[in-house]
C-alpha positions in Angstrom: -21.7 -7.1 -4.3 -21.4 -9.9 -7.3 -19.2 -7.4 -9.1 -16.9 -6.8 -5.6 -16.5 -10.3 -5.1 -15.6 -11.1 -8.5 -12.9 -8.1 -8.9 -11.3 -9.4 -6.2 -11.1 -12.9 -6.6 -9.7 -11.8 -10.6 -7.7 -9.5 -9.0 -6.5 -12.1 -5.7 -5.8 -15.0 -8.3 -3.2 -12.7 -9.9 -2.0 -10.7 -7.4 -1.0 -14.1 -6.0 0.0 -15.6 -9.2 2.4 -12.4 -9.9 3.7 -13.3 -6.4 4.4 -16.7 -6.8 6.2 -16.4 -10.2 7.8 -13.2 -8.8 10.4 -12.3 -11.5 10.0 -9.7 -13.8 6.3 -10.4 -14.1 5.8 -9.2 -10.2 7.9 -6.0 -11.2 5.6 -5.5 -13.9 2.8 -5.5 -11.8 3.7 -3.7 -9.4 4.7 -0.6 -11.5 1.4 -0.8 -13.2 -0.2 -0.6 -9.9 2.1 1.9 -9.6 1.0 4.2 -12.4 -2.2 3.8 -11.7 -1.9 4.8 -7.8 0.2 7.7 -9.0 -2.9 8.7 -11.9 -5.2 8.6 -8.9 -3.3 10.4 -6.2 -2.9 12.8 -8.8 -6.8 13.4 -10.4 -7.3 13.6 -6.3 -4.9 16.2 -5.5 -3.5 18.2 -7.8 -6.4 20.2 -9.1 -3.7 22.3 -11.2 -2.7 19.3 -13.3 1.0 20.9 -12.5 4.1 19.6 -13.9 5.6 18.6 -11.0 3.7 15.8 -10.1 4.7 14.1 -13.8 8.4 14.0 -12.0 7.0 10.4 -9.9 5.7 9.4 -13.1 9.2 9.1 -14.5 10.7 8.3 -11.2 8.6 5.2 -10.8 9.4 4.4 -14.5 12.8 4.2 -13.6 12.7 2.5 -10.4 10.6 -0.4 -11.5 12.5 -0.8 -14.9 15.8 -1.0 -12.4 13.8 -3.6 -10.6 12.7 -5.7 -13.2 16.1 -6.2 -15.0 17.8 -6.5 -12.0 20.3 -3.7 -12.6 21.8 -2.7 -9.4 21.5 1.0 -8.5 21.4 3.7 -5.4 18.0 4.4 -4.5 19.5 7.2 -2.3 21.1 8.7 -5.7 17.6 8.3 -7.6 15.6 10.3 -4.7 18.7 13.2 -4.9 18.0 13.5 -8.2 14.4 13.9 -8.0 15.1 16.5 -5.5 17.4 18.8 -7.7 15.3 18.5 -10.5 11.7 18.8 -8.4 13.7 22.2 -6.8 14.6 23.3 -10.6 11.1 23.1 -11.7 9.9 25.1 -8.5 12.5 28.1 -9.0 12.1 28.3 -12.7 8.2 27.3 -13.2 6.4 30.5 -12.5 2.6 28.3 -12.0 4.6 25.9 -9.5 4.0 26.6 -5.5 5.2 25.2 -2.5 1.8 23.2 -2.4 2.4 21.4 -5.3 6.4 21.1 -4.5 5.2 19.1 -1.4 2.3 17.6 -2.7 4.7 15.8 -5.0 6.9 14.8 -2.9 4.1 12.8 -0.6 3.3 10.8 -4.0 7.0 10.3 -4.4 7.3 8.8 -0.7 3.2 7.1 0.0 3.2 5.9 -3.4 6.5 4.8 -5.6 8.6 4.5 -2.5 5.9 2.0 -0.5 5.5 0.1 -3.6 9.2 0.0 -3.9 8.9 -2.4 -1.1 6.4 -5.1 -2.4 9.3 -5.9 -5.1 12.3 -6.1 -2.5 10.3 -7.8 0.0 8.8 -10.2 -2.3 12.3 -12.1 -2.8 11.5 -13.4 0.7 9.0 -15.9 1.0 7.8 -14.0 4.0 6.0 -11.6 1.7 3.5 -14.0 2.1 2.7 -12.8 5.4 1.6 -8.9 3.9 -1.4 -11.1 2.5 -2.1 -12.9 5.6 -2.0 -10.0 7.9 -3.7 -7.6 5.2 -6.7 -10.2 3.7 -7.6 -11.7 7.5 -7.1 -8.2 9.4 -9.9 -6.9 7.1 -11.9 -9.6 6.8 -12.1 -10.5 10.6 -12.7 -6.7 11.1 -15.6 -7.0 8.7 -17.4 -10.0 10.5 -16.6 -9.0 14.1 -18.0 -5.3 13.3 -20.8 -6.5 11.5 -22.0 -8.7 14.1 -20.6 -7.4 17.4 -19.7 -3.5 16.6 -20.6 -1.4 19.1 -17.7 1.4 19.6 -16.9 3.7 16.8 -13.3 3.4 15.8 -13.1 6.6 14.0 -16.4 8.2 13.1 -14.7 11.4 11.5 -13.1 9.1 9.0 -14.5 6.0 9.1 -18.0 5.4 10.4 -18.3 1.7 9.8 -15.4 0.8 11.7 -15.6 0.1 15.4 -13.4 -0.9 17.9 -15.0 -4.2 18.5 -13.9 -5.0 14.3 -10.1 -3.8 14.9 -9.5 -6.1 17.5 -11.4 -9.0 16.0 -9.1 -8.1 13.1 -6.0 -7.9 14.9 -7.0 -11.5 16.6 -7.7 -13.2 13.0 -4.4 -11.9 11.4 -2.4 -13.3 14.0 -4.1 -16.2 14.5 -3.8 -16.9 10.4 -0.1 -15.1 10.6 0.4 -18.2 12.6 -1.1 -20.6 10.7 1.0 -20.0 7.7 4.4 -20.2 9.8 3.1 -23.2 10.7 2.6 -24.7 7.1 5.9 -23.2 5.7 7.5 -20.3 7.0 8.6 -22.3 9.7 10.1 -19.3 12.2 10.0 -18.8 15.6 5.9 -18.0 16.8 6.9 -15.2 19.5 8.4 -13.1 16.2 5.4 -14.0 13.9 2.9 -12.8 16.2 4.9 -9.6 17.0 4.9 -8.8 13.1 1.1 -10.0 12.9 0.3 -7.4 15.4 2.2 -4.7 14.8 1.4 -5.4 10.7 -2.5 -5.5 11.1 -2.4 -2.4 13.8 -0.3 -0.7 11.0 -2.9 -1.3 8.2 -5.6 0.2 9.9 -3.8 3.4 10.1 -3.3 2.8 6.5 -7.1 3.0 6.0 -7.9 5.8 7.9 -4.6 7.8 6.2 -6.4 7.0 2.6 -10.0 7.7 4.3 -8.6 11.1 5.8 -6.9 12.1 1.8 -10.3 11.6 0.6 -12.2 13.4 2.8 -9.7 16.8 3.0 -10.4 16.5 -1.1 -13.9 15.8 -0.6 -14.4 12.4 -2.8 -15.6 9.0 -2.3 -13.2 6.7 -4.4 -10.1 7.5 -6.1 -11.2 6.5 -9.2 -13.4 2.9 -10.8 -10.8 1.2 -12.0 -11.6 -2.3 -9.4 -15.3 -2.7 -9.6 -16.7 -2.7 -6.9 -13.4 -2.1 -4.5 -13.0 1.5 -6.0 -9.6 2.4 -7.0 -6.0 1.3 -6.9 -5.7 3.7 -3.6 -9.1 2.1 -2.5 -7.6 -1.3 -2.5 -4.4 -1.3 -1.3 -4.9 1.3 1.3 -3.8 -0.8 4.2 -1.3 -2.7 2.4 0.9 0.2 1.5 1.5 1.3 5.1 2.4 -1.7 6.5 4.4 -3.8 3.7 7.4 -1.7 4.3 6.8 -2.0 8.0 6.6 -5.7 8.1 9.8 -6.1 5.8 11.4 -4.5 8.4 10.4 -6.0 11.2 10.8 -9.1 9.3 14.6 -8.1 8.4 15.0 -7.4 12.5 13.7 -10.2 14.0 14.1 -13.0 12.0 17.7 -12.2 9.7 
């Protein structure tokens, strides 16, 4: 437990630190994260160690670099490319299947292209809100179910969550999605609650998605890189899912 709550109050302080300098720094970050996500997703997997997979390596490379020097470029153009080449390899790489053409393309899309979003959608100072949903969803959840869990949420997946925790943690990220419009953000409350719930409803599917990866490959953590927390994957299960989601909603309702 001492070694949980220390990696993540390290890992909060500059997580949020990144965030508030943004710049290249966050970009930086973020494709580390990246790399290591990718590393993981890959150990996980791809049992083969095939070539393929190496493609979102490169990809996320050259994504992030694009990012951090703000060079202007067509992600559309980038994916097409990774398609050509990822069909190449499968036509002219005798050990390469169609499992391992599709497992790489799901690291391409859960892992670089998610990610992708924490750097667009950190220009906005309504990023903010992807820690407010994500931190309070999970740690309402964690109290409420603790103290009050009753229902199984998803015993297949998940046997410590309940139904009773979800809600509770639905309830805390909006009431704390509200609290920080309040301080700064400054928006309309009807739209902040909308993202808060859809957000935190979103980041639970993000769990169980991870949870459901790990149990089809039959491990426990993705790797023991956070102590305590697990792996990159473990971490930022629920933020990955619903970043993208509430940059949208965000670009909807409120631009």
């Amino acid at each position: 437990m001492k070694k949980r709550v220390l990696t993540g109050l390290i890992g909060g302080f500059y997580i949020g630190l990144a965030t508030y300098l943004g710049g290249a720094l966050f970009s930086f970050t973020v494709l580390g994260i990246t790399m290591i996500a990718l590393f993981e997703m890959d150990r996980a997997v791809n049992k083969r160690n095939g070539i393929i997979f190496k493609l979102n390596y490169m990809t996320a490379i050259i994504i992030f670099s694009l990012l951090m020097f703000k060079i202007d470029f067509n992600l559309y153009m980038i994916i097409t490319a990774y398609t050509v080449i990822a069909g190449i390899i499968f036509v002219v790489h005798d050990d390469t299947d169609f499992r391992d053409l599709s497992v790489s393309f799901f690291g391409l899309v859960y892992i670089v292209l998610l990610f992708y979003h924490f750097v667009v959608f950190s220009a906005y100072k309504h990023f903010w809100l992807v820690y407010a949903i994500t931190f309070s969803a999970d740690s309402f959840a964690y109290i409420i179910g603790s103290n009050f869990g009753k229902h199984k949420l998803c015993p297949r997946l998940s046997p410590k969550k309940s139904v009773e925790g979800a809600v509770g943690g639905i309830i805390g990220a909006i009431i704390v999605s509200v609290a920080v419009n309040a301080l700064f953000l400054k928006e309309p409350m009807s739209f902040i609650i909308i993202i808060a719930l859809i957000g935190s409803i979103i980041s639970i599917f993000g769990d169980l998605l991870a949870s459901k990866i790990k149990r089809e490959f039959s491990i426990k953590d993705y790797s023991n890189v956070l102590p305590g927390h697990g792996g990159i994957l473990d971490r930022f299960d629920s933020v990955l899912l619903m970043t993208p989601v509430t940059y949208y909603l965000v670009m909807t309702l409120l631009f």
